[in-house]
C-alpha positions in Angstrom: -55.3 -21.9 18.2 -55.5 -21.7 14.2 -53.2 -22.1 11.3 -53.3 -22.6 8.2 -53.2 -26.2 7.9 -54.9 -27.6 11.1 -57.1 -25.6 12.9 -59.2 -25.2 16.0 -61.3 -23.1 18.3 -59.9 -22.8 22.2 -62.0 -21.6 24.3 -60.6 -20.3 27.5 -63.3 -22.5 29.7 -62.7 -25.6 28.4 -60.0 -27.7 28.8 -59.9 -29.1 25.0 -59.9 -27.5 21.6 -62.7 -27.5 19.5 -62.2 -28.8 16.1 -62.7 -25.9 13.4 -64.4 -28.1 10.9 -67.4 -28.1 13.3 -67.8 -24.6 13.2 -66.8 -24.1 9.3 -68.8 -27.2 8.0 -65.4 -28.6 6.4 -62.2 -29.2 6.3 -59.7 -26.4 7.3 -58.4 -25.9 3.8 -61.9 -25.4 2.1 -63.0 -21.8 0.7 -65.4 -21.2 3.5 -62.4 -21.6 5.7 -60.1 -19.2 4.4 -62.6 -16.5 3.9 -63.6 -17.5 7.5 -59.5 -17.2 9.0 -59.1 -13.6 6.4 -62.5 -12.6 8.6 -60.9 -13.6 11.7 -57.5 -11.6 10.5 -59.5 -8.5 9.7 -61.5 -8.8 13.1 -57.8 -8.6 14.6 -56.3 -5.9 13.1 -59.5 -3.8 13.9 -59.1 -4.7 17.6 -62.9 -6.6 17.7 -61.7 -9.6 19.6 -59.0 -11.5 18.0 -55.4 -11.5 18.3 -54.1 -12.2 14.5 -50.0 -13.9 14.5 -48.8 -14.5 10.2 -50.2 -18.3 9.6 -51.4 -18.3 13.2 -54.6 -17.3 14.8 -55.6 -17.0 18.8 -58.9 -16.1 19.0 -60.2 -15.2 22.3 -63.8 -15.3 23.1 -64.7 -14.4 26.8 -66.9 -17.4 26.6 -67.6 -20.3 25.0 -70.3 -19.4 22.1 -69.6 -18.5 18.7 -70.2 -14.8 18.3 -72.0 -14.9 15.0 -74.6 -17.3 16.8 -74.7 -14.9 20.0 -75.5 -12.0 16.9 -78.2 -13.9 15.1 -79.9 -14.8 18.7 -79.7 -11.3 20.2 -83.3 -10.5 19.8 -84.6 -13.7 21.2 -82.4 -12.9 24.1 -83.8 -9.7 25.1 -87.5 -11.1 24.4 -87.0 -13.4 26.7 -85.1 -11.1 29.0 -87.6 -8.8 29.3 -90.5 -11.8 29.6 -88.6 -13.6 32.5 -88.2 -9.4 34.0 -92.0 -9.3 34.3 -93.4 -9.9 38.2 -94.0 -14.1 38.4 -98.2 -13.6 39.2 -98.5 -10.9 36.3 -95.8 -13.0 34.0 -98.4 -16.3 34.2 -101.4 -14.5 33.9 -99.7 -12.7 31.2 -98.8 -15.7 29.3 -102.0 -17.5 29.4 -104.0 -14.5 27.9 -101.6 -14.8 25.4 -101.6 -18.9 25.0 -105.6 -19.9 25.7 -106.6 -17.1 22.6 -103.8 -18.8 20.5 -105.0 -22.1 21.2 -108.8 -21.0 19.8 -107.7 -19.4 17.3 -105.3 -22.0 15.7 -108.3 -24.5 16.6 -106.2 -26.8 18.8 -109.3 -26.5 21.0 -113.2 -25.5 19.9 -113.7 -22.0 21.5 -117.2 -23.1 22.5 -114.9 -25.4 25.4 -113.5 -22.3 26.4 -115.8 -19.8 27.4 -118.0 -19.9 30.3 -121.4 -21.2 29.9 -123.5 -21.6 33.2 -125.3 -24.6 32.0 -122.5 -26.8 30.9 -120.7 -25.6 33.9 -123.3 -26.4 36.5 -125.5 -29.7 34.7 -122.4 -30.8 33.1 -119.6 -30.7 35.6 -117.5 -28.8 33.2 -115.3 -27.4 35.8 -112.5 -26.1 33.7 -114.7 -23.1 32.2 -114.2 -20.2 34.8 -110.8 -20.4 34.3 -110.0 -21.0 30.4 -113.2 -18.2 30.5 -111.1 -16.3 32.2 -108.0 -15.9 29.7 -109.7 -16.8 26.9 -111.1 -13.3 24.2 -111.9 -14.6 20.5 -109.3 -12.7 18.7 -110.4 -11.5 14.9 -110.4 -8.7 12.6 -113.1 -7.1 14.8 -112.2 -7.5 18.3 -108.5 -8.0 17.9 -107.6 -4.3 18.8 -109.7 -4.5 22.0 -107.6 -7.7 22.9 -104.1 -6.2 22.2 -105.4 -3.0 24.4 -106.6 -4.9 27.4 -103.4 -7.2 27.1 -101.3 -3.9 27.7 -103.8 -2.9 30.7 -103.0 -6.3 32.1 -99.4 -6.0 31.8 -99.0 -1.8 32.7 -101.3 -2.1 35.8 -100.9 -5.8 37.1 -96.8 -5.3 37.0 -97.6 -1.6 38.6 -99.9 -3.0 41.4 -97.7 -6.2 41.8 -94.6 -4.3 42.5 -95.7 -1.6 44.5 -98.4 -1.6 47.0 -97.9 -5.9 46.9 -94.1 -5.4 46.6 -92.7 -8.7 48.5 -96.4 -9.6 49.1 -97.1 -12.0 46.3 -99.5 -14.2 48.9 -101.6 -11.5 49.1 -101.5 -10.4 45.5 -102.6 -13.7 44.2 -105.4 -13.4 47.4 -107.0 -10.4 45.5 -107.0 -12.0 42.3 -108.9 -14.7 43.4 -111.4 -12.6 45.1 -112.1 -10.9 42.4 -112.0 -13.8 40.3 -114.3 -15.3 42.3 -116.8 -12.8 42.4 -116.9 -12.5 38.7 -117.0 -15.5 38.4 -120.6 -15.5 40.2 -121.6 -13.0 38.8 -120.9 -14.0 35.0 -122.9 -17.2 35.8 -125.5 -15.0 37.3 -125.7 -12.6 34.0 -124.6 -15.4 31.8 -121.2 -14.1 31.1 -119.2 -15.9 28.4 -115.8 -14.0 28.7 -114.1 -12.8 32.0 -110.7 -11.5 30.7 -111.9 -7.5 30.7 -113.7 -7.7 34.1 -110.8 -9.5 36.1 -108.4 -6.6 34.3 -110.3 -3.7 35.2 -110.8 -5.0 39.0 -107.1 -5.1 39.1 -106.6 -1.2 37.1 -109.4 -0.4 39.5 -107.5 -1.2 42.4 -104.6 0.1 41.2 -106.1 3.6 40.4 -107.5 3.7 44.1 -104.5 3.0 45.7 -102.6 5.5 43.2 -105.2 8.1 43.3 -104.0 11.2 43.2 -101.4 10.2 40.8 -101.4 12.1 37.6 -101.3 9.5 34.5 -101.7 10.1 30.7 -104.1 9.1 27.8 -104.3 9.2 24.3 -104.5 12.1 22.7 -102.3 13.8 25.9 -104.8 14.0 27.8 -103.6 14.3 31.6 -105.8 13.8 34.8 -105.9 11.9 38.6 -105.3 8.2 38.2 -108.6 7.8 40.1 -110.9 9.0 37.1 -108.5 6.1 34.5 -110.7 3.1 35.7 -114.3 5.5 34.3 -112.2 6.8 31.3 -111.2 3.2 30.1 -114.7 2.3 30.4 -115.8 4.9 27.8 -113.0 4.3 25.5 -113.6 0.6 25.8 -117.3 1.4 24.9 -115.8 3.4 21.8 -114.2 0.5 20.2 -115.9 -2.1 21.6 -119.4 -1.6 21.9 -120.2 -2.6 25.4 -119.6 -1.2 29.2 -120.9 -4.0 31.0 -117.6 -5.9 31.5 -116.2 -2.9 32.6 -118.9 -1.9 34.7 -118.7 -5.5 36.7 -114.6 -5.0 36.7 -115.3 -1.8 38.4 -117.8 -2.8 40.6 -116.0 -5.9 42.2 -112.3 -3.7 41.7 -114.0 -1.4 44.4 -115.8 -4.1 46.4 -112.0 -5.3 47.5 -110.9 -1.7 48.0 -113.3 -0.9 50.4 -113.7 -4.2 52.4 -109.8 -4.5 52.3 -108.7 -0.1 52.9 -111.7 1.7 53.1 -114.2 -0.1 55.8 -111.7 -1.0 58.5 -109.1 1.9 58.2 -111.4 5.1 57.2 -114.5 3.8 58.8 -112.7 1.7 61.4 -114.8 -1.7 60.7 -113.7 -4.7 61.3 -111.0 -6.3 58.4 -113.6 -9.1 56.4 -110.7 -9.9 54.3 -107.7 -12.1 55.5 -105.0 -13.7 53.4 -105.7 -17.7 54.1 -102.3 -19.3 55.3 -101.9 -21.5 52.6 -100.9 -18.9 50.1 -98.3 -17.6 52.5 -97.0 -21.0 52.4 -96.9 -21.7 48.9 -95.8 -18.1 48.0 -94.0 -16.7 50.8 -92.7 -12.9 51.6 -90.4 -11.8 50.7 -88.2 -8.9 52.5 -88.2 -5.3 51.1 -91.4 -4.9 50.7 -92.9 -1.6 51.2 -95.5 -1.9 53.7 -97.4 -4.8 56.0 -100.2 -6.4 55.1 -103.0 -4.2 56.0 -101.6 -0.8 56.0 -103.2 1.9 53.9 -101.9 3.7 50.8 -100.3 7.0 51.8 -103.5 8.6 49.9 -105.8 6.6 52.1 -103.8 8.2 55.4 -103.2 11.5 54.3 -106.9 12.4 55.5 -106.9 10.7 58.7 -103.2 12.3 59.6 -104.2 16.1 58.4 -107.0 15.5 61.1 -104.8 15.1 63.9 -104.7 18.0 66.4 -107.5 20.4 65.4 -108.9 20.3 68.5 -109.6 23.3 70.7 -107.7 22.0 73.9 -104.6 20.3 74.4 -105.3 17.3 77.2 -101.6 16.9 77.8 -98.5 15.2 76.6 -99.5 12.9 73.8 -98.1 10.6 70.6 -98.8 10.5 67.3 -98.9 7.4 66.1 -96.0 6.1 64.5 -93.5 7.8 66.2 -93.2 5.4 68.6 
């Protein structure tokens, strides 16, 4: 409750007033004050939250913040909003592409600590470099456009992949990201790799587009075709403004490796499954329910084929089941 000659704040969760000189920076009879209880009265008669009495003001906030702090923070709070809204796997991964090129570039760190070099990783026992080599990309005037466009392929495609197909599966998820980290890993101390941001991307829109592909999906320009042909398409644009298709290439490459050892081999081909998710994950990131299929189970693109087979035979051997119905 406020008047005119000693004033305070209530707020309807708290069991005490708060004094109004906290929240004017004086006493109640100073300038700012006034002009601060004539804002109050104004706020009142317009009906924006305040209930305005001659010499006596109740204001009535539905909780206890100050509602030209809530204004001036508004931004920050949807930031993070949408930051904390991104999937937890794809959110870290996310983050760290963001906070290893910052750390470079601000020199907090010599870059040359940060990439991946085969030698100081083997002789030296540098152990750290496939991963900081891994969300590490040395950001300037020249490559800074390829950066920010692979940082949206991360975020579009990861989030995509992470809430569909692996919806509730994170164990698994994070199990395909370290395959294919792995194998990039090898191979960019094979080809002497320094960077292994674009190639773990790509295995991931890769996988994505395979598992979405017969989706239609959109370009630059408005150009429109299957989502299967986005993983070849990036790789030319990517050549365009960068220069180079070999990290694309490898992405690709080890993107389709885990497609078809994981879907294609044991469910088109009917092989045995050489992939398996090792217990450990499931136990540090456990399933969760509503997910939209088991472990295992092929893309509706990846079934469609097998299912359109069914019954084109010439004779009909009796009563049978398709399967699934039971």
């Amino acid at each position: 409750v406020g008047t005119g000659t000693g004033s305070s704040l209530w707020c309807p969760n708290s069991q005490e007033p708060r004094l109004a000189t906290s929240r004017f920076g004086g006493a109640c009879a100073t300038r700012p004050a006034a002009r601060r209880l004539r804002q109050l009265q104004q706020e009142a008669e317009s009906g924006l939250g305040a209930i305005w009495i001659p010499d006596l003001a109740v204001v009535r906030w539905p909780v206890c913040s100050e509602v030209p702090a809530a204004a001036e923070l508004g931004e920050m709070s949807d930031l993070g909003d949408w930051f904390r809204s991104i999937p937890l796997i794809t959110r870290y991964w996310f983050a760290s592409s963001i906070a290893v090129p910052l750390i470079g570039k601000l020199g907090l760190i010599n870059p040359a600590y940060l990439v991946l070099w085969p030698d100081a990783f083997i002789h030296r026992f540098q152990i750290w470099r496939p991963l900081t080599g891994t969300f590490y990309f040395p950001v300037g005037p020249g490559t800074g456009f390829l950066y920010l466009v692979n940082l949206y392929f991360l975020y579009q495609y990861s989030s995509r992949l992470e809430t569909g197909a692996f919806d509730g599966r994170p164990a698994d998820y994070m199990f395909m990201l370290l395959f294919n980290w792995i194998c990039i890993v090898i191979t960019g101390l094979v080809m002497d790799m320094q960077l292994l941001m674009i190639p773990l991307i790509m295995s991931v829109l890769y996988v994505w587009a395979q598992l979405n592909r017969d989706m239609i999906v959109s370009f630059w320009f408005g150009t429109r075709f299957k989502a299967c042909y986005l993983p070849w398409v990036i790789l030319g644009f990517n050549y365009i403004i960068g220069g180079s298709i070999i990290n694309e290439l490898i992405g690709n490459l080890v993107g389709h490796v885990y497609f078809f050892l994981m879907f294609k081999y044991p469910m088109d081909l009917g092989g045995r499954n050489f992939l398996t998710t090792p217990q450990f994950l499931y136990r540090w990131l456990p399933n969760r329910r509503g997910g939209v299929s088991g472990f295992g189970v092929p893309p509706a693109s990846v079934r469609r084929p097998a299912e359109d087979q069914q019954g084109g035979g010439r004779h009909n051997w009796g009563q049978g089941f398709r399967l699934g119905d039971q």
